[in-house]
ROPA-60902 format. One record per residue (C-alpha): residue number from 1; x, y, z. Coordinates in steps of 0.2 Angstrom, whole numbers, always signed. Each point is the difference from the previous one (the first is absolute). Example, Ala and Ser with C-alpha at 12.3 -4.5 7.8 and 13.67 -1.06 7.14 Angstrom:
<rs>
[1; [+62; -22; +39]],
[2; [+6; +17; -3]],
</rs>
This chain:
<rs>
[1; [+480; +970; -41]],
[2; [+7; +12; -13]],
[3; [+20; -2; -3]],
[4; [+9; +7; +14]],
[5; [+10; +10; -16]],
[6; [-15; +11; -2]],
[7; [-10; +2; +18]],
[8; [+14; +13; +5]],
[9; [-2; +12; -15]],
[10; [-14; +9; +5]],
[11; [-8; +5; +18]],
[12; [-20; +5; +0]],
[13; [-4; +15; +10]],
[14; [-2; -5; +20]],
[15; [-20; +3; -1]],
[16; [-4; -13; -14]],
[17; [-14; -13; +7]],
[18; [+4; -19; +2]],
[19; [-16; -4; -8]],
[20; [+4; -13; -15]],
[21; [+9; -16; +5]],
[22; [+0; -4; -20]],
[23; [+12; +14; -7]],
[24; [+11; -3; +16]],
[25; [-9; +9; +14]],
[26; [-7; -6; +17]],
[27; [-18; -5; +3]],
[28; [-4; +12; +11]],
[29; [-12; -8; +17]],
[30; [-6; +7; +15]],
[31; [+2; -8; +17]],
[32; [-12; -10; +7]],
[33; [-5; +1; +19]],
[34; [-8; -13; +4]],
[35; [+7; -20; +4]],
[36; [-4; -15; +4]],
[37; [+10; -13; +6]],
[38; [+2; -16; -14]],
[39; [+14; -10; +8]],
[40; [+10; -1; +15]],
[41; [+18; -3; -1]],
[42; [+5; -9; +17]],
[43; [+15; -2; +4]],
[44; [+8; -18; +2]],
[45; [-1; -8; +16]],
[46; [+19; -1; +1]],
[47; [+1; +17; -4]],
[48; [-11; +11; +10]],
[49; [+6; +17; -5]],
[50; [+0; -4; -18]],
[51; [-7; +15; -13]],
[52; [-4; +1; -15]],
[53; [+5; +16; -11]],
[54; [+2; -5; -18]],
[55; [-17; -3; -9]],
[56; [-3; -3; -19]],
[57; [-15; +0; -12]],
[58; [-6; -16; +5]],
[59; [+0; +4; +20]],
[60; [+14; -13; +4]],
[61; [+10; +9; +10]],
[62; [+20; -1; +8]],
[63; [+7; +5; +15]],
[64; [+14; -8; +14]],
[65; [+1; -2; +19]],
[66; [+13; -4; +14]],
[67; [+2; -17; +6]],
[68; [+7; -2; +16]],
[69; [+6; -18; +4]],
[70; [+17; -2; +16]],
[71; [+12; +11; +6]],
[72; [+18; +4; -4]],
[73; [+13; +5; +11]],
[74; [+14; +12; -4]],
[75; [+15; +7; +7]],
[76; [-5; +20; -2]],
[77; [+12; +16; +8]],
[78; [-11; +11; +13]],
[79; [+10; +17; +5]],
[80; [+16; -13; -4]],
[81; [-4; -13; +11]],
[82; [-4; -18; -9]],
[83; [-17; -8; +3]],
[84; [-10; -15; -6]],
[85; [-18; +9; -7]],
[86; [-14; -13; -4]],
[87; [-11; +7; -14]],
[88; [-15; -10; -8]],
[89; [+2; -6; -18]],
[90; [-9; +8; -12]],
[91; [-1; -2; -19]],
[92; [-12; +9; -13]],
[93; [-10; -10; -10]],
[94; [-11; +3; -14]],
[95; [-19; -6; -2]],
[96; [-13; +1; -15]],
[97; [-18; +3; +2]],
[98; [-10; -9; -13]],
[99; [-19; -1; +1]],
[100; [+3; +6; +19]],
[101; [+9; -15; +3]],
[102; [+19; +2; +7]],
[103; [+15; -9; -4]],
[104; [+18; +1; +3]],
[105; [+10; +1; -16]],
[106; [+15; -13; +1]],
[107; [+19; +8; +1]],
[108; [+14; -5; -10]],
[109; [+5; -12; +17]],
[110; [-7; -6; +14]],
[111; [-3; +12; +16]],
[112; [+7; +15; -12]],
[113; [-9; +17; -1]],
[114; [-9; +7; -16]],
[115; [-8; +16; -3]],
[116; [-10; +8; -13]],
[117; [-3; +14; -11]],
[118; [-15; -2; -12]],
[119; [-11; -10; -8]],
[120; [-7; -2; -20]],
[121; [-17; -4; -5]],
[122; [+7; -16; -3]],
[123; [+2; -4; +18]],
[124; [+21; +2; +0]],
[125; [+7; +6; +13]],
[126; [+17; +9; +0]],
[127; [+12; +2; +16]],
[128; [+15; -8; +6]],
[129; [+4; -14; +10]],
[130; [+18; -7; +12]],
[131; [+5; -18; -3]],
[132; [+4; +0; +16]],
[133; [-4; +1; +19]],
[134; [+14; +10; +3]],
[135; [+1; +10; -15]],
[136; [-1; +21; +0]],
[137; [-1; +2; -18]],
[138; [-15; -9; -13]],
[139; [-1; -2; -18]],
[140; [-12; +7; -13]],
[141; [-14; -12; -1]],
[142; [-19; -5; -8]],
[143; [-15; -10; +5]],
[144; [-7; -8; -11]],
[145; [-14; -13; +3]],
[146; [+7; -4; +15]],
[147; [+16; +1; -7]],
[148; [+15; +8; +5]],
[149; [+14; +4; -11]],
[150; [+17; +10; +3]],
[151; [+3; +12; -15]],
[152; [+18; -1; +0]],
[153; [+1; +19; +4]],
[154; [+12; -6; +14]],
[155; [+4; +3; +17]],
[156; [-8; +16; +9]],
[157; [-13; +1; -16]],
[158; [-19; +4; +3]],
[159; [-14; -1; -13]],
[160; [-10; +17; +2]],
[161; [-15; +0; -13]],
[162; [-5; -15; -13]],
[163; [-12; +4; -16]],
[164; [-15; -9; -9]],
[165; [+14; -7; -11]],
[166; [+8; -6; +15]],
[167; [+16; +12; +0]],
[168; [+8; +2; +15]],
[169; [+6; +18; +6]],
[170; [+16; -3; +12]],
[171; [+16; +8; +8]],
[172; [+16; -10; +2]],
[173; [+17; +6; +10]],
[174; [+12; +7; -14]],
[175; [+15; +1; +12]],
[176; [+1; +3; +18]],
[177; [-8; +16; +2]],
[178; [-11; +2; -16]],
[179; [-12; -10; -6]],
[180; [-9; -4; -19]],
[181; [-19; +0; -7]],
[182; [-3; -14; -11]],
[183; [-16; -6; -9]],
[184; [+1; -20; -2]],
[185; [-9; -5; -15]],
[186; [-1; -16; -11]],
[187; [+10; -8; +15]],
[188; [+15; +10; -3]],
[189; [+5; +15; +13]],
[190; [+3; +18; -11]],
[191; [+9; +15; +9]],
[192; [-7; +16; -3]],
[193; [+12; +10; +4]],
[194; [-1; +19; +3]],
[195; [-6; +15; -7]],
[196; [+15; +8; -8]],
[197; [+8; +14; +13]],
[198; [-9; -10; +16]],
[199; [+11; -2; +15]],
[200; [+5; -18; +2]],
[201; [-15; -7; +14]],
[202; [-11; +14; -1]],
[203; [-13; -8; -11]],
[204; [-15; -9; +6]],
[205; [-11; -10; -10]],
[206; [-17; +1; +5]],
[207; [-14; -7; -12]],
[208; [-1; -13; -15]],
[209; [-16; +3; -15]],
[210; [-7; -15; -9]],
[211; [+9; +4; -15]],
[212; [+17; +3; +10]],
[213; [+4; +19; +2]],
[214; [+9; -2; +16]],
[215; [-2; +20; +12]],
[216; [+17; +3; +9]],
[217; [+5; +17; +11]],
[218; [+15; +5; +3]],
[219; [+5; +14; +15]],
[220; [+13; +10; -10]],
[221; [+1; +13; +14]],
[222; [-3; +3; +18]],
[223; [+3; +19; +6]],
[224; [-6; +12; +11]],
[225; [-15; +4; -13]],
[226; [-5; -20; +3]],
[227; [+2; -17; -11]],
[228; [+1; +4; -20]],
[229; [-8; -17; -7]],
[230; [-1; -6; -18]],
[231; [-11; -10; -7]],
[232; [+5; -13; -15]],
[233; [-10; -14; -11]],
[234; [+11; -15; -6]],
[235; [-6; -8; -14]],
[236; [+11; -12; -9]],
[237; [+15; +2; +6]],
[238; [-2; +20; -3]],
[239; [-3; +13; +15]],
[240; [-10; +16; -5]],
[241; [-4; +15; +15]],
[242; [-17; +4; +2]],
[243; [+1; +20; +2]],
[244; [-13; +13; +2]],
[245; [+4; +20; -4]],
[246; [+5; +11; +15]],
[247; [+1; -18; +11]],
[248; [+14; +0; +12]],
[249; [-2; -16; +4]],
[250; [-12; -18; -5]],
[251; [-2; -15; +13]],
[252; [-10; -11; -7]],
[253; [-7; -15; +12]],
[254; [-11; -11; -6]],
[255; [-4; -8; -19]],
[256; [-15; -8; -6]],
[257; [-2; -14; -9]],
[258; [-7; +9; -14]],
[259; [+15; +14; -1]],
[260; [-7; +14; +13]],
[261; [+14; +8; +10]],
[262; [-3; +7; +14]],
[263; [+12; +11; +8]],
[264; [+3; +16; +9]],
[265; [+9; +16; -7]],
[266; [+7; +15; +8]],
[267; [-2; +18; -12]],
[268; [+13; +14; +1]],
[269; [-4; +10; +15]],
[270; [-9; -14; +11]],
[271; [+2; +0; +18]],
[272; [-7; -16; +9]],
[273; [+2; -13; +13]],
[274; [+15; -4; +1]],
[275; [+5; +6; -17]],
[276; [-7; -14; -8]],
[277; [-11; +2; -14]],
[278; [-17; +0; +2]],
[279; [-11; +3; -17]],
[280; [-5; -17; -4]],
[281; [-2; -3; -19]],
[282; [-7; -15; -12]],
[283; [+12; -5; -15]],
[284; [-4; -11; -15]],
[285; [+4; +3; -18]],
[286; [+5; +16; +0]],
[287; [-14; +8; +9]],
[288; [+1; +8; +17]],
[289; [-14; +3; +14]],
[290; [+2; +9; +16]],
[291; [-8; -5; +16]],
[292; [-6; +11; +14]],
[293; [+16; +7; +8]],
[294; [+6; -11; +15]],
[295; [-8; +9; +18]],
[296; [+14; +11; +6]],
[297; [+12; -7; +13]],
[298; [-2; -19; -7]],
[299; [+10; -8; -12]],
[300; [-6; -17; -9]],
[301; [+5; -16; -4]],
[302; [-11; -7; -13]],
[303; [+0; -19; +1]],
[304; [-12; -5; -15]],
[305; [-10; +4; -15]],
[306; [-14; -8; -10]],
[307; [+0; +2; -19]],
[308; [-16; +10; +4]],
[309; [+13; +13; +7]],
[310; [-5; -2; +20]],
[311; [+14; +3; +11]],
[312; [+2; -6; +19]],
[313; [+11; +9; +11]],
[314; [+9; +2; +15]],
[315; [+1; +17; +7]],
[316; [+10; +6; +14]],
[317; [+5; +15; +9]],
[318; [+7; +6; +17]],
[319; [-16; -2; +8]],
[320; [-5; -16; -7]],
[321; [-6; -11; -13]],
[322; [-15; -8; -12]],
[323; [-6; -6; -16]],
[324; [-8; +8; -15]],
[325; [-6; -6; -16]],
[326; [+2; +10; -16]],
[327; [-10; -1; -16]],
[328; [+0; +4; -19]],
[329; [-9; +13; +1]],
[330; [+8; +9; +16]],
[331; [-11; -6; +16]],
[332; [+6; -4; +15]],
[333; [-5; -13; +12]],
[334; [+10; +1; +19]],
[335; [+1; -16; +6]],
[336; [-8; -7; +11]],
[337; [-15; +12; +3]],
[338; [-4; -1; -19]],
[339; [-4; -19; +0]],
[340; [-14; -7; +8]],
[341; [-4; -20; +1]],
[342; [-16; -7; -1]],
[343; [+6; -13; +16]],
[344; [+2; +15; +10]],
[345; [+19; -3; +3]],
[346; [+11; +17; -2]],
[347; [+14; -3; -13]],
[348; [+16; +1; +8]],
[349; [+13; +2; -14]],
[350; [+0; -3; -19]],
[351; [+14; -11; -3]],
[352; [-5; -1; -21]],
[353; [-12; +2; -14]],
[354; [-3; -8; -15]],
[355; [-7; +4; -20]],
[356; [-19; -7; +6]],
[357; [-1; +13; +14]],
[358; [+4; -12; +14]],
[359; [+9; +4; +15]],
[360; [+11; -11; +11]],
[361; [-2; +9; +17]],
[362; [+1; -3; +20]],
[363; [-18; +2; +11]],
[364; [-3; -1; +16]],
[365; [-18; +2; +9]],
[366; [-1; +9; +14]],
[367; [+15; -8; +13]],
[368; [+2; -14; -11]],
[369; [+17; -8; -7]],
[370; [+3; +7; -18]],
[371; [-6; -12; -15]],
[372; [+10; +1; -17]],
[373; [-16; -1; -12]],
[374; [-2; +3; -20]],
[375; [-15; +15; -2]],
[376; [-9; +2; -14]],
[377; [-9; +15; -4]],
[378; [-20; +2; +0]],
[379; [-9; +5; -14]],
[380; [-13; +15; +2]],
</rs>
């Protein structure tokens, strides 16, 4: 990746093509449509609602569950009369799919609760874990090997995103009622701060490349003309904004491994659902590309992007929800009609998607019960 000093000095017109992954540009790819399923990810037998939803390039896959071991009985107020209420016990617990094969991954103590948030190539899995029973708050942790290992990030910390050189993305409480991004590196915990003018806890930090360019967004504004976001790359210790002409606002969303951002932006004049922007874009080195224009009345959450620049989304609105799948090159796949499985089972939800085309997915045959599977596109 180029310096961080120079991406910011230039902007290419919004129609260039992201054809050349060499000079900094994404591979464009279309979508393929047909699956077949090459492993299934049970869930553990002690676990029975376990799912996966973090996959990486070698189809190991992450993912958590309740457990749901006693009761406890409190002393709770009802309309201001005391009463003893028996609830079930229930901690979340976090799982690893390797070769299909589940297991739980072990908590900083006994009987604690653990949960994750991604996985590398590597096999690390990021997340947090209580060193308690008892406990309401965790604290950053990895798994490595089997291994598990508190950051030092402290209490009420929680690892977000890990890199092939096995950085960990994270947020830690700064005081009671703002909290603080930190990248841990070289076994050492680094702040990163805020971008300069950014209101204190308004800035999330949500993807980590391979070579460390961390993508935060911070909500400046909320008025009657919707959110104002910001988008910002820390690199180094040193924040830049990502800005586009005549953009009122950038969210961006997800991050490749390789450097793609993928966000949403909101032009001068926009009206959309509930004035949220809703012109998806691909970022990387300077260069801009422009999707198709989310379908009026929804708004999107993207929730990854491959360095091939295919993008998953959530879409909602007031009359409901579903999935699509953006490429490159500006197709659109809407979930789950677009897919079809050579098995015959329907896919259910995309949970994540990975650089070989792979997608971790829910199917369900006819009346069935929902299987969590890793598809693999058919060739022609």
């Amino acid at each position: 990746m180029h310096p961080i000093s120079s991406i910011f000095s230039w902007v290419r017109p919004a129609s260039c093509a992201l054809t050349l992954l060499a000079s900094g540009a994404v591979m464009a790819q279309s979508l393929p449509t047909q699956y077949s399923i090459t492993t299934e990810m049970p869930a553990p037998s002690t676990l029975p609602d376990a799912v996966a939803y973090r996959l990486n390039n070698a189809g190991q896959a992450a993912g958590s569950g309740v457990y749901r071991q006693g009761t406890v009985t409190r002393l709770v107020f009802i309309n201001g009369w005391p009463r003893l209420v028996t609830t079930a016990v229930e901690r979340s617990m976090a799982v690893s799919w390797i070769n299909g094969q589940a297991a739980l991954l072990k908590p900083l103590a006994t009987n604690s609760a653990t949960s994750i948030g991604d996985i590398n190539d590597s096999g690390w899995i990021v997340g947090d874990s209580f060193k308690s029973s008892t406990a309401a708050k965790g604290y950053a942790t990895v798994w490595r090997n089997g291994v598990v290992t508190d950051l030092g990030a402290g209490l009420g910390s929680v690892a977000q995103r890990v890199n092939s050189q096995g950085w960990v993305l994270g947020v830690r409480p700064l005081t009671t009622y703002s909290n603080q991004a930190f990248v841990w590196r070289n076994n050492r915990i680094e702040n990163l701060g805020l971008p300069l003018g950014a209101p204190q806890n308004s800035t999330n930090c949500v993807g980590l490349t391979d070579a460390g360019t961390v993508a935060c967004r911070t909500l400046i504004s909320v008025g009657l003309d919707g959110q104002v976001w910001h988008t910002h790359l820390w690199n180094n210790g040193v924040f830049q904004e990502l800005t586009y002409p005549g953009a009122t606002g950038v969210l961006v969303n997800a991050v490749s491994r390789n450097g793609i951002i993928a966000g949403t932006m909101a032009l001068a004049g926009d009206v959309s659902a509930l004035n949220m922007p809703d012109r998806p874009f691909l970022w990387r080195d300077g260069v801009f590309t422009f999707l198709p224009r989310i379908t009026a009345g929804f708004y999107a959450n993207i929730l990854a992007v491959t360095d091939q620049g295919t993008v998953l989304a959530d879409l909602n609105s007031a009359t409901g929800s579903r999935q699509e799948i953006w490429t490159a090159t500006g197709s659109v796949t809407v979930l789950p009609a677009g897919l079809r499985v050579n098995s015959g089972d329907a896919v259910v939800r995309v949970h994540d998607l990975n650089d070989q085309g792979q997608l971790l997915a829910a199917v369900k045959k006819g009346t069935g019960a929902e299987r969590q599977v890793l598809l693999t596109p058919l060739l022609p």
